[in-house]
N, C-alpha and C positions, 0 to 999 in steps of 0.2 A: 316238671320234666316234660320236654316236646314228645312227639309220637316217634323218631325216629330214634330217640334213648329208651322210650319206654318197649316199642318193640327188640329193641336187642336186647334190654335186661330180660324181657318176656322168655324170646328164643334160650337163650344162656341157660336160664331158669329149668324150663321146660329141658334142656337137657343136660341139666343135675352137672351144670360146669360153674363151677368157682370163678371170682374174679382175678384171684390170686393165678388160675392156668391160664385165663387169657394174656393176662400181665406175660407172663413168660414165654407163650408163644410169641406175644409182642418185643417181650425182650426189653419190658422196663417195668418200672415196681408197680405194685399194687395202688398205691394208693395214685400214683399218674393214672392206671388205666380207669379207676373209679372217675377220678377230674372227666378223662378223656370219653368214658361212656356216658356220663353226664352231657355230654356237647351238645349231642345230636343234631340236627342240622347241621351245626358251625364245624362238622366235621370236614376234614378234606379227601376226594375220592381213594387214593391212596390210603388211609385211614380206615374208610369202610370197608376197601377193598383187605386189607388187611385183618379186620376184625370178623370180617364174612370166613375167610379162611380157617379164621381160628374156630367157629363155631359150625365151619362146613356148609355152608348157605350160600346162595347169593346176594346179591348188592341189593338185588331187586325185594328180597325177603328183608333186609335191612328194612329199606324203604317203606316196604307191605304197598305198595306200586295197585296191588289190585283192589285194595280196599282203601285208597286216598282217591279224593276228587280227581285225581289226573284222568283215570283210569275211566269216570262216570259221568263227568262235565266236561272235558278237554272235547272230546270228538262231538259232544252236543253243541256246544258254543263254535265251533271248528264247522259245524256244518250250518250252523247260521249264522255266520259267517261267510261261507260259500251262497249261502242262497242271500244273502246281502249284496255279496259282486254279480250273482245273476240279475239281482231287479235293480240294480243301478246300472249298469250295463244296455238292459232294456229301457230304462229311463231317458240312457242317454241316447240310443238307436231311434226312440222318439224324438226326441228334442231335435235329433240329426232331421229326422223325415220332416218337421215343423218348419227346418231351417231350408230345408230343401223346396219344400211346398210353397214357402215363403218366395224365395227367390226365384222360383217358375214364375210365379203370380207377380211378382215387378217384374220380370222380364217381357211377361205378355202385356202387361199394361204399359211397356214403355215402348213395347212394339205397336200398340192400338194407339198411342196417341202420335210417336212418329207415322204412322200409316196416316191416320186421319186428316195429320199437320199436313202433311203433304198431300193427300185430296181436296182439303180446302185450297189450299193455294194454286190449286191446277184449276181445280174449280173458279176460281174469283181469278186468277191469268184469262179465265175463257171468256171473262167478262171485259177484257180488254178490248174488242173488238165493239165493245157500245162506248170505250172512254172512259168507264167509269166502274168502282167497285164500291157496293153498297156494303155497310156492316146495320145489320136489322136484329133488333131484340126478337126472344124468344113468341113475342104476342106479335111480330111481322111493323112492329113499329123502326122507323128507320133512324138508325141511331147517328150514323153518320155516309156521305156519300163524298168517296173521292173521285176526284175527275182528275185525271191522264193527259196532256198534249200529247203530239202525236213521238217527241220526243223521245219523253218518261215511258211509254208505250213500247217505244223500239228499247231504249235502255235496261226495262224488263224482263221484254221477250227472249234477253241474251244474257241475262243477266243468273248467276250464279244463284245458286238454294240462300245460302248466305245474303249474298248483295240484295237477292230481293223481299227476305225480310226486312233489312235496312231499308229500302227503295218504301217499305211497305210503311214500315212506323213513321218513316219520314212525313207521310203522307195524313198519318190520326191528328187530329186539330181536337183531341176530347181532352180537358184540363184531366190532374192529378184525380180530383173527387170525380170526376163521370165514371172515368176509367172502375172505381171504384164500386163504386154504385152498379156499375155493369155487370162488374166481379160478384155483387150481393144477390144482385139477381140469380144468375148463372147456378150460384151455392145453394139454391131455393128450389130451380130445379130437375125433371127428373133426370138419371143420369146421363141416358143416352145422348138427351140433348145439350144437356150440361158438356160432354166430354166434344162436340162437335164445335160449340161454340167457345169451350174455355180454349183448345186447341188454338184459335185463330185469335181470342183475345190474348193471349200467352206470346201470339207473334208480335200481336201491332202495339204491344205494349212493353217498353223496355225492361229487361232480365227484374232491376235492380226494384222498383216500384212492384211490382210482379211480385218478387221474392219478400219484400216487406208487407206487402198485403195480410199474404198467407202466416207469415209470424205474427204480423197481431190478430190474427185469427185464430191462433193458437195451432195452425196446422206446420209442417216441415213444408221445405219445398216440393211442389210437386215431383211424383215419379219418374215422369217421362222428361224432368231435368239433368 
């Protein structure tokens, strides 16, 4: 017998009511309401509801609602629960600020390296005036010098951010591996001068070589791509 037949045989008992009066206030025989008090749970609310009348109760006394787990565990588990969608929530308001923090910090890096990309080349244009632009490793070794007619010089000076990158890589005569080898260095060191000089190696070196370097290096393509 479940708790919800034993409490109404309980109640009945306790007040000295026969099965045989319930049965009639129900309006069918005896031995249906014994099957039917036996149910319990499998009863249907109309049913409880009916049987509560007959013994002057409520549904909820049927039930005993204050002495079943609903009543002791529902609002416990209900409330952690509640503090479950609080720290996930908060979780997530982190991960938001990480995601946020994240994309300031590429933003500023892809502003520092176009900035710088474009101080170099203002820089190294102001060297057009000797003919020539030197590209010099980190130890002031010169790794390569191009020289200008007077041409390429005027073609330059008029020439668009774009074109004169073009104008510029035209101009590197360093094979696949130098270019390379320059990159190893550059990786080695510190950053500030790393980000001055990757900046202007990034130009005079085409996207695609570039971009393959950094993949088998195991890195993505740079930021400021």
């Amino acid at each position: 017998m479940d708790n919800v037949s034993q409490t109404i045989k309980s109640i009945r008992e306790r007040k000295g009511i026969k099965q045989a009066e319930i049965a009639k206030s129900l309006g069918i025989e005896r031995t249906n309401y014994h099957r039917l008090e036996n149910r319990g749970v499998k009863l249907t609310i109309e049913q409880l509801s009916q049987i509560a009348d007959a013994l002057e109760v409520s549904i909820s006394d049927l039930l005993d609602i204050e002495n079943t787990n609903i009543s002791s565990k529902e609002p416990e588990r209900l409330l952690d629960l509640e503090n479950r969608v609080v720290e996930l929530k908060d979780r997530l308001k982190d991960k938001e600020t990480l995601l946020e923090n994240a994309e300031r910090k590429l933003t500023q890096y892809k502003d520092f390296f176009e900035f710088y990309s474009d101080w170099l080349i203002q820089q190294k244009a102001m060297e057009l005036k000797l003919g020539k632009i030197q590209i010099i490793d980190y130890d002031g070794k010169i790794i390569q010098t191009m020289n200008f007619d007077e041409y390429e010089k005027y073609e330059l000076s008029k020439a668009s951010k774009k074109k004169k990158l073009e104008l510029l890589q035209e101009k590197v005569t360093l094979n696949k591996k130098e270019k390379f080898e320059v990159l190893d260095e550059l990786m080695n060191y510190p950053d500030t001068d790393m980000f001055f000089m990757s900046a202007l190696i990034a130009y005079i070196i085409d996207d695609e070589d570039f971009d393959r370097y950094f993949v088998k290096k195991g890195y993505k393509k740079l930021l400021y791509k």
